[in-house]
DRENVOKE-361055 format. One record per residue (C-alpha): residue number from 1; x, y, z. Coordinates in Angstrom, 3 decimals, always signed. Layout:
N
i:x:y:z
NUM:X:Y:Z
...
***
This chain:
452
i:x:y:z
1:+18.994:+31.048:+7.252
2:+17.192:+29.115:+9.854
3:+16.632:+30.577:+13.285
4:+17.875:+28.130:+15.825
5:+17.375:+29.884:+19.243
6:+14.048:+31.679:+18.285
7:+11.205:+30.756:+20.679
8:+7.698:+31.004:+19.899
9:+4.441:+31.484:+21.660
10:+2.106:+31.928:+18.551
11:-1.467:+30.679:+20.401
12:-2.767:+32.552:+23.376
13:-4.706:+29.420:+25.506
14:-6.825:+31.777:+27.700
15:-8.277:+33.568:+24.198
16:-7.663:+31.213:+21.370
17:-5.898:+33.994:+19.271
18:-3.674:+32.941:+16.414
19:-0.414:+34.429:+15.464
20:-1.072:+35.240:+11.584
21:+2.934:+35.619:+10.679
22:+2.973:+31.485:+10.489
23:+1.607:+31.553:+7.681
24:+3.596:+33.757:+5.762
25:+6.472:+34.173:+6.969
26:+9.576:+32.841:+5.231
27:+12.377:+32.240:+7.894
28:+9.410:+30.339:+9.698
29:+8.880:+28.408:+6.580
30:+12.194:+27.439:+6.812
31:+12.906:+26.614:+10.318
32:+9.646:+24.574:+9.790
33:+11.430:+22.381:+7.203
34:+14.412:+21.712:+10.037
35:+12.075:+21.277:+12.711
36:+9.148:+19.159:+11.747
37:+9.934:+17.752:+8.115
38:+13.060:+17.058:+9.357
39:+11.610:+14.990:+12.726
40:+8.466:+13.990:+12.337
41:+7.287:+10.426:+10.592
42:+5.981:+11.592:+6.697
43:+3.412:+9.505:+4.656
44:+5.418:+9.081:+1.298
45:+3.628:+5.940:-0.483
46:+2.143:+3.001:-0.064
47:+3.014:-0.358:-0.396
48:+1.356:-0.855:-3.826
49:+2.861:+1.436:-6.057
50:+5.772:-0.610:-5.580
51:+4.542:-3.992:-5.928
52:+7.418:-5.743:-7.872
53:+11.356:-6.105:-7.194
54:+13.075:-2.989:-8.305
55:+9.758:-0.899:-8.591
56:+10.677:+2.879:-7.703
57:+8.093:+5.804:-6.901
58:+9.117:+9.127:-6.378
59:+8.423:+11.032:-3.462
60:+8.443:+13.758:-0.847
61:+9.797:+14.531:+2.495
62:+9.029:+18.091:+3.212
63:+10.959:+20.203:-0.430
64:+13.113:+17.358:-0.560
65:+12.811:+14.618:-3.168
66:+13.169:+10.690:-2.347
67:+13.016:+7.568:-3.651
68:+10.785:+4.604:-2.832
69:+12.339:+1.697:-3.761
70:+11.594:-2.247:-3.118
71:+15.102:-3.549:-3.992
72:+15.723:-7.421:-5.287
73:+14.940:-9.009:-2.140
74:+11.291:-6.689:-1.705
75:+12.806:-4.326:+1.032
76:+11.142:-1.052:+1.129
77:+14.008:+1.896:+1.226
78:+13.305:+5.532:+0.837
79:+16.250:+7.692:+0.020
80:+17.289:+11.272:-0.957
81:+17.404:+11.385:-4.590
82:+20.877:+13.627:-4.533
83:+24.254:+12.157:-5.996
84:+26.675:+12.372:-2.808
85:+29.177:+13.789:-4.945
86:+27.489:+17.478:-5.772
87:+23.825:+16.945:-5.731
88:+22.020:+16.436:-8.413
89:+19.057:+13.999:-9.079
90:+20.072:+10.515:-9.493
91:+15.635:+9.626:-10.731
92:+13.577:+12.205:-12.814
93:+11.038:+9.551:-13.936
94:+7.699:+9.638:-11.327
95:+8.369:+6.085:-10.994
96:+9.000:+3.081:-13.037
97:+11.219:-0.568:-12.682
98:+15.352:-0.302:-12.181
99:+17.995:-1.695:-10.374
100:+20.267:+0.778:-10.441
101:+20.071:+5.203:-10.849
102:+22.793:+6.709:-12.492
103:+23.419:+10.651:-11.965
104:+23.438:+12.012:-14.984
105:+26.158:+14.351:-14.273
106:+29.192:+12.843:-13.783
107:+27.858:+8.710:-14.167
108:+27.885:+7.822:-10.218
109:+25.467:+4.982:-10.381
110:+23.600:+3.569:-6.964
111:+22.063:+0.145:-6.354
112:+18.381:+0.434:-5.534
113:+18.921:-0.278:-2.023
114:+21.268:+3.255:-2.456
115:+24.889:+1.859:-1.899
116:+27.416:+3.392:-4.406
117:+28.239:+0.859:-7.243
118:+29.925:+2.597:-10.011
119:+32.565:+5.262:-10.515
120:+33.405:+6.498:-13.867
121:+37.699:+6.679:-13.376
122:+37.390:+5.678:-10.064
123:+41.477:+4.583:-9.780
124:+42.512:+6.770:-12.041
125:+40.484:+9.898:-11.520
126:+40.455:+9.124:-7.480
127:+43.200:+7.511:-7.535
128:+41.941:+4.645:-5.754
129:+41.385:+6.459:-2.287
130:+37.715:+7.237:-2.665
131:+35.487:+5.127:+0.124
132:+32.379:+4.289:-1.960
133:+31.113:+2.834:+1.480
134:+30.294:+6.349:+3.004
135:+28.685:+7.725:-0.158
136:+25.830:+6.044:-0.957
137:+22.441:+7.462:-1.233
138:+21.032:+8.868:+1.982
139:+18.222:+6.693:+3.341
140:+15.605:+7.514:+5.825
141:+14.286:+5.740:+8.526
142:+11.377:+3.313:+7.353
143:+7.831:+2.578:+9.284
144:+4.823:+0.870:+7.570
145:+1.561:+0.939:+8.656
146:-1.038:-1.035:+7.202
147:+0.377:-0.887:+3.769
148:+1.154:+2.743:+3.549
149:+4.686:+4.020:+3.859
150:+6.106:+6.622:+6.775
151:+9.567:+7.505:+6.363
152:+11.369:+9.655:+8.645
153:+15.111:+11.478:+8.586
154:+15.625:+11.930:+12.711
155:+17.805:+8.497:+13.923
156:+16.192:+9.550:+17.361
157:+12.542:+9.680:+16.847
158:+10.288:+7.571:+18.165
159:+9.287:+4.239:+16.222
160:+6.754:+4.926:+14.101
161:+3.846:+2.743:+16.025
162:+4.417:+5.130:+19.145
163:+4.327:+8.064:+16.801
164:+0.457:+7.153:+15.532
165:-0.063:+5.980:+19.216
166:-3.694:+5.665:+19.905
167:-4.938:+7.453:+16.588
168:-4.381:+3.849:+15.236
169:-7.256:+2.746:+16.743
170:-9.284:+4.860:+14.874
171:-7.295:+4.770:+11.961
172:-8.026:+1.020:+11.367
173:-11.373:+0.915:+10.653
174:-10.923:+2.781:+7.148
175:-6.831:+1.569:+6.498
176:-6.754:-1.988:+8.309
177:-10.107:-3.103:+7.651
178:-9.543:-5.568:+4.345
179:-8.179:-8.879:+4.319
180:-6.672:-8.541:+1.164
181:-5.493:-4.706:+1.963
182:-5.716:-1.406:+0.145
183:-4.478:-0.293:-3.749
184:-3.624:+3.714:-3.701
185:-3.954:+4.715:-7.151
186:-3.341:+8.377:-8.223
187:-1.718:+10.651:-7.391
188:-3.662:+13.753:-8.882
189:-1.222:+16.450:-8.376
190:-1.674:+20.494:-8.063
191:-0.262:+23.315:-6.826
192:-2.914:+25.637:-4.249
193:-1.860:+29.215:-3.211
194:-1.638:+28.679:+0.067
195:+0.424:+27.412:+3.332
196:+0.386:+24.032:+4.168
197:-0.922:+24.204:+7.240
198:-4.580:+25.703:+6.307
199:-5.768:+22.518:+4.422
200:-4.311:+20.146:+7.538
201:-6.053:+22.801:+10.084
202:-9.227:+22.103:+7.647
203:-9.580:+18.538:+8.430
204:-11.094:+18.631:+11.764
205:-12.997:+22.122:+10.838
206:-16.864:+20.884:+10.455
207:-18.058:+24.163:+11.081
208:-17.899:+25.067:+7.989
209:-19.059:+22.391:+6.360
210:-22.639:+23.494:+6.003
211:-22.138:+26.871:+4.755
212:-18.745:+26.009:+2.632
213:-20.163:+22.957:+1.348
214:-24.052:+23.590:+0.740
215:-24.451:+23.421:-3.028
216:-21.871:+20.610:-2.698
217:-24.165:+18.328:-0.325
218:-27.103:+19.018:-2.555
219:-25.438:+17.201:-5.294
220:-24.251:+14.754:-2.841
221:-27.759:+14.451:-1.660
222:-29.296:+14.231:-5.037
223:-26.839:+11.708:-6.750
224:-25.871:+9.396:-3.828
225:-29.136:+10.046:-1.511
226:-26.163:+11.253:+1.088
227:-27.474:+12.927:+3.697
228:-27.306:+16.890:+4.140
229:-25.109:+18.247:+7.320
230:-26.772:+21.222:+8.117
231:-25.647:+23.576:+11.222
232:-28.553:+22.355:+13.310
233:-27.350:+18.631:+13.120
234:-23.906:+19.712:+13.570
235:-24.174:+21.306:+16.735
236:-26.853:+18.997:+18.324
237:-25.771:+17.321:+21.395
238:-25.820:+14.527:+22.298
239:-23.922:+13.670:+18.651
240:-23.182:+10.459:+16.973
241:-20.304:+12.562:+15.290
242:-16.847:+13.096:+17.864
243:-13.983:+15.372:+17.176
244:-10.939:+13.898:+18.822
245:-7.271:+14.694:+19.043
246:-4.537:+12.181:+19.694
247:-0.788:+12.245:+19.776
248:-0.289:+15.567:+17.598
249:-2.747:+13.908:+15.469
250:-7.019:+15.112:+14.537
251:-9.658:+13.033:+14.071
252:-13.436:+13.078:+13.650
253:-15.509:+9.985:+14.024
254:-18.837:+8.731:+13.804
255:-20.835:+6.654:+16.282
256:-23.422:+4.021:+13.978
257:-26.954:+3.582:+15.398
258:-27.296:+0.075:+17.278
259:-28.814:-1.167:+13.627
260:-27.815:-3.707:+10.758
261:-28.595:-0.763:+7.913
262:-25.128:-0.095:+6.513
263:-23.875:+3.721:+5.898
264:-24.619:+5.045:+2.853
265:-21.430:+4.821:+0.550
266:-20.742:+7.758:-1.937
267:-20.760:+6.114:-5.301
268:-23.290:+3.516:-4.551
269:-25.871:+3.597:-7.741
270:-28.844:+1.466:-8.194
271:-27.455:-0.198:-11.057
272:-24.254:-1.022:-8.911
273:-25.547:-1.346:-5.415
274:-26.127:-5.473:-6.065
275:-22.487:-5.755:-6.363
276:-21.839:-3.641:-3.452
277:-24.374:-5.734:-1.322
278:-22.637:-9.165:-1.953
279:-18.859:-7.434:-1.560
280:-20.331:-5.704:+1.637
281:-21.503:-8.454:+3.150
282:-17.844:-10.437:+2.746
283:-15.849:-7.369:+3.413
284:-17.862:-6.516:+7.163
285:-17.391:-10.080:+7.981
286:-13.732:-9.787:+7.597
287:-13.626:-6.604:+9.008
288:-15.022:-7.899:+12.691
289:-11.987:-10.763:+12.464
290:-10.080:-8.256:+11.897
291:-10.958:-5.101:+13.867
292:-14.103:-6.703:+16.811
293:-17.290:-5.655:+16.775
294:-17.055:-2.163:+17.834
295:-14.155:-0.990:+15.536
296:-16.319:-2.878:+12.924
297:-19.799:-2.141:+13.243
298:-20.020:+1.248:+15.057
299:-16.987:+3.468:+13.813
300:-17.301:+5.225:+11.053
301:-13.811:+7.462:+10.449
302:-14.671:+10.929:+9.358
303:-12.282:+13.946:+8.726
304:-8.739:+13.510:+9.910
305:-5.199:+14.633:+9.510
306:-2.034:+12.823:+10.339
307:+0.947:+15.658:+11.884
308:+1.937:+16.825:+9.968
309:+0.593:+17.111:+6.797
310:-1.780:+14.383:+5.858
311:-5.047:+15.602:+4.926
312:-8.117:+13.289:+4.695
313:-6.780:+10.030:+4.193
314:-3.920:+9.311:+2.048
315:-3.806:+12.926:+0.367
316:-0.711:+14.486:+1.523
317:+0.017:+18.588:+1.316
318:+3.437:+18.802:+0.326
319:+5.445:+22.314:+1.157
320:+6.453:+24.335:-1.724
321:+7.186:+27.651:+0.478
322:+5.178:+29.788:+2.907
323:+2.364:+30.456:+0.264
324:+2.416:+27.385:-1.665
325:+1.287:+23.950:-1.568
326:+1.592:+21.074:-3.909
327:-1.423:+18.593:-3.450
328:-1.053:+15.086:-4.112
329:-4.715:+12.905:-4.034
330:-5.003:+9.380:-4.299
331:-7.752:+7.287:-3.916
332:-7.487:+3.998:-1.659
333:-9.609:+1.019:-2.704
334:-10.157:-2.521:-1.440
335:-7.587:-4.664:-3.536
336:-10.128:-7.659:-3.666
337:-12.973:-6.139:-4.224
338:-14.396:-6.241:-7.575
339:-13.907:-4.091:-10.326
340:-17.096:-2.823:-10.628
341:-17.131:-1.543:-7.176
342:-13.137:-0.479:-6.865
343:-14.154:+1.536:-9.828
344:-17.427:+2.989:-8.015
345:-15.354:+3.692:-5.165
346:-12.127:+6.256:-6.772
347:-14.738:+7.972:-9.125
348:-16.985:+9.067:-6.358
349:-13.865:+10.007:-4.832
350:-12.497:+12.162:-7.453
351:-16.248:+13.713:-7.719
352:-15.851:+15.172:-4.285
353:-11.853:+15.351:-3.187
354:-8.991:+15.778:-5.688
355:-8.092:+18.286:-8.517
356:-11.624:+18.353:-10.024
357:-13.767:+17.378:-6.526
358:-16.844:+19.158:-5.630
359:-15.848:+19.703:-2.066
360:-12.151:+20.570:-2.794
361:-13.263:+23.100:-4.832
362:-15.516:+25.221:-2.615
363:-11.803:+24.349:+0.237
364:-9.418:+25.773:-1.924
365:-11.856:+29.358:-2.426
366:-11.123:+29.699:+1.071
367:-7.718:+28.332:+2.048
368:-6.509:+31.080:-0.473
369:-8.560:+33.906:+0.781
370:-6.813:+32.979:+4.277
371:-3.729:+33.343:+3.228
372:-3.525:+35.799:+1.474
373:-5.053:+37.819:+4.364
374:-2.104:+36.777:+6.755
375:-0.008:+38.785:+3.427
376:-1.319:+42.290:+4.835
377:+0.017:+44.056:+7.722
378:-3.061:+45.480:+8.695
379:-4.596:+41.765:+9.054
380:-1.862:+40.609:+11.030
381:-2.301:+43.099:+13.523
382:-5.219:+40.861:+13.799
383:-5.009:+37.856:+15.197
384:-7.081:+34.560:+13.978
385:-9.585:+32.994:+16.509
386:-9.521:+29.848:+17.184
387:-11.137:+30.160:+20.518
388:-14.535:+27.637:+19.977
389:-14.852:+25.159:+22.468
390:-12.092:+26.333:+24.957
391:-11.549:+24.539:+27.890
392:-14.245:+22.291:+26.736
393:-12.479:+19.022:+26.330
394:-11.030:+15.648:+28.077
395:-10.729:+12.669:+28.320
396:-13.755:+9.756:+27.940
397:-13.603:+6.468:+29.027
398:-14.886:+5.151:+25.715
399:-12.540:+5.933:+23.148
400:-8.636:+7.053:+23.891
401:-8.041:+10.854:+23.278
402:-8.665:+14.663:+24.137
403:-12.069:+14.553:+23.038
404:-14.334:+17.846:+22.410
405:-17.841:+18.571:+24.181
406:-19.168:+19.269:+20.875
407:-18.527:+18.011:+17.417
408:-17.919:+21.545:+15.914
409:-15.459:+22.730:+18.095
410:-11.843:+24.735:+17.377
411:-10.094:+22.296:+19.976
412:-8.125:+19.852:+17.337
413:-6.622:+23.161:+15.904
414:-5.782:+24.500:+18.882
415:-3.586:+21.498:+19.540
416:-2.322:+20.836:+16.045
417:-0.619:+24.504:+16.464
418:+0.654:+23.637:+20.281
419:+2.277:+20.636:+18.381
420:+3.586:+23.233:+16.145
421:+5.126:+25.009:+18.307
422:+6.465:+22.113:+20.473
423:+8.240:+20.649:+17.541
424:+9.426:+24.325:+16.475
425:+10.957:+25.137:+20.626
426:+12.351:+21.356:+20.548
427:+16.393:+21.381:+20.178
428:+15.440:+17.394:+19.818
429:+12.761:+14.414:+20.144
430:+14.190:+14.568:+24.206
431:+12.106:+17.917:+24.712
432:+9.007:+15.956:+22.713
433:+6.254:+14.158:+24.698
434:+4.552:+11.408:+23.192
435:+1.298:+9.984:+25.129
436:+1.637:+6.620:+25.782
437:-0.281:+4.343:+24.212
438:-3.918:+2.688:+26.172
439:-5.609:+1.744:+23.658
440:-6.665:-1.807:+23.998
441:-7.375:-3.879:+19.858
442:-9.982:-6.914:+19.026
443:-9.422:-8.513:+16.286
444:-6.200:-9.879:+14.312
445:-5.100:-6.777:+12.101
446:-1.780:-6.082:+12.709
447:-0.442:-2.948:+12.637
448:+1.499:-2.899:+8.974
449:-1.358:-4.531:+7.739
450:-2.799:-7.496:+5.688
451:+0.953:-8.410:+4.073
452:+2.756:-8.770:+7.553
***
């Protein structure tokens, strides 16, 4: 049973110390679900895995299934796949083409766009005084930006824009960069012994990257000619490399030197890199209409997490209780580009992120060992540190954000849980600040993307 009037102060500012029990615990797991699944704006698809009238994709919001729909008229709807007359599934299929889901159970059948339709004996077994009207499929609150879907269940959030706030302006150079848009395919699914929160906390952790990751950049290094991150180059200041946090939400970026030499792309091959070269040099052009030079040309997106639990990109880590987490990969790809290089572009990122990556191997190693070290009550008495770079970040002129001295730096994590625990001492979005938004966009990307 959820714990409404519990208060929590799990993060010591001064030290940096982290309550362990978060982790663990199951009546936090569950207040969790209330309390952030239950407010906060939740990447569930994106726009191209339904393309079509009456495509469906099945989804989640925190333990709770939905349904992505595009109905007849290509409205987007995500709803709670439960029958409103005693719960079960109306959609077991992953996702598929249909106007209509019947629950098996007793035959209620919904309309795509989740109104009630059907009633088996509805006169005679109702006697006519059932209101279909107020039992239709629950639907959640719909946001789309740049082709991926947010959906969100609190009528009194923010709108989703405000939510993202400034992180959009990083966001856009990887998600709003193509004319033509983005094609998720995937997902890879699995299930990793451990709390959600570790692999979202991961995201803006480059400390470990070098040690965690070593045999993994030597392959990197070898295949793609990708350059190693060793400590030294991490911690070097001044860095091309930023660790940012804005609006509950962690980002890393890059800086590119004032040069026309593109960034080398995992999955670039000498047998492939002509067709890169000619796509490249259509897709940057479009990219400054689109984004300005600076967005363009000198940002370069690196590690970054969405609150709450988006990890890298459009890889989401759905809750399956306090020490389990169900994993869901895709790969994004330029819809125009060409096959050869779309191709390219979701092996190289299945060699390094998803069930069978390189790097997501040598993560999971560790997210496990952490939690199951929050499991003992000798550990707990033991708090985590997260204490790196405290007090050691502000504003810039630049760039919008909280922005770290140093790229390896604990400071995103430090915030991330603050934003835990704001969302977890809230009674409602009133006692929920959101930073207003300064950022200031070139270009003529809008935010929901190439097909607004």
């Amino acid at each position: 049973m959820t714990i409404k009037h519990r208060k929590y102060d799990i993060l010591d500012m001064e030290t940096g110390e982290l309550d362990r029990r978060i982790f663990i615990d199951q009546d936090i797991y569950d207040e969790e679900m209330e309390k952030i699944f239950g407010r906060t704006w939740l990447m569930v698809a994106h726009e191209s895995l339904v393309p079509n009238p009456n495509d469906f994709f099945l989804s989640y919001m925190g333990e709770d299934s939905v349904i992505v729909t595009r109905d007849a008229d290509m409205k987007i709807h995500v709803l709670l796949n439960m029958c409103r007359h005693r719960g079960n599934r109306v959609m077991r299929a992953d996702d598929g083409n249909a106007q209509n889901f019947m629950c098996t159970y007793h035959g209620w059948t919904f309309s795509n766009d989740g109104k009630l339709g059907h009633i088996p004996g509805e006169q005679e077994a109702y006697y006519g005084d059932l209101c279909k009207e107020d039992r239709g499929l629950y639907e959640a609150r719909v946001g789309i930006y740049a082709g991926i879907v947010f959906a969100n269940w609190d009528q009194d959030a923010p709108s989703l824009e405000d939510y993202l706030g400034d992180a959009r302006w990083y966001l856009d150079s990887n998600f709003n960069r193509f004319e033509g848009g983005t094609v998720a395919l995937g997902p890879q699914k699995w299930i990793e012994p451990c709390n959600w929160k570790t692999p979202v906390d991961n995201c803006s952790d480059n400390y470990h990257v070098p040690i965690s990751h070593y045999s993994s950049s030597v392959v990197a290094n070898k295949i793609y000619n990708l350059p190693m991150a060793t400590m030294e180059m991490s911690l070097q200041t001044p860095n091309r490399n930023h660790h940012v946090y804005v609006n509950g939400h962690a980002l890393t970026f890059r800086v590119a030197p004032p040069s026309n030499e593109r960034p080398v792309r995992r999955g670039v091959t000498p047998e492939n890199k002509p067709a890169f070269d000619a796509w490249e040099d259509i897709a940057d052009a479009e990219a400054e209409v689109r984004l300005g030079a600076e967005r363009a040309k000198e940002l370069r997106l690196g590690n970054h997490s969405l609150f709450p639990n988006t990890v890298l990109g459009f890889r989401l880590a759905h809750p399956r209780g306090p020490l389990k987490t169900e994993f869901w990969h895709f790969a994004l790809v330029p819809k125009d580009a060409p096959e050869v290089v779309r191709n390219a572009m979701q092996n190289a990122t299945s060699q390094f992120n998803g069930a069978a990556g390189v790097f997501e191997q040598d993560d999971i190693d560790n997210w496990r060992q952490v939690t199951e070290a929050s499991k003992s009550p000798i550990a707990r008495k033991l708090r985590a540190d997260i204490s790196m770079g405290l007090k050691k970040s502000g504003p810039l002129e630049q760039w919008p954000g909280d922005h770290s001295d140093r790229y390896i730096s604990e400071n995103n994590q430090r915030n991330f849980y603050q934003r835990w625990m704001e969302f977890m001492n809230a009674d409602s979005w009133r006692d929920v600040h959101i930073d207003p938004q300064t950022a200031q966009y070139e270009g003529t990307a809008s935010f929901e993307g190439p097909s607004k």
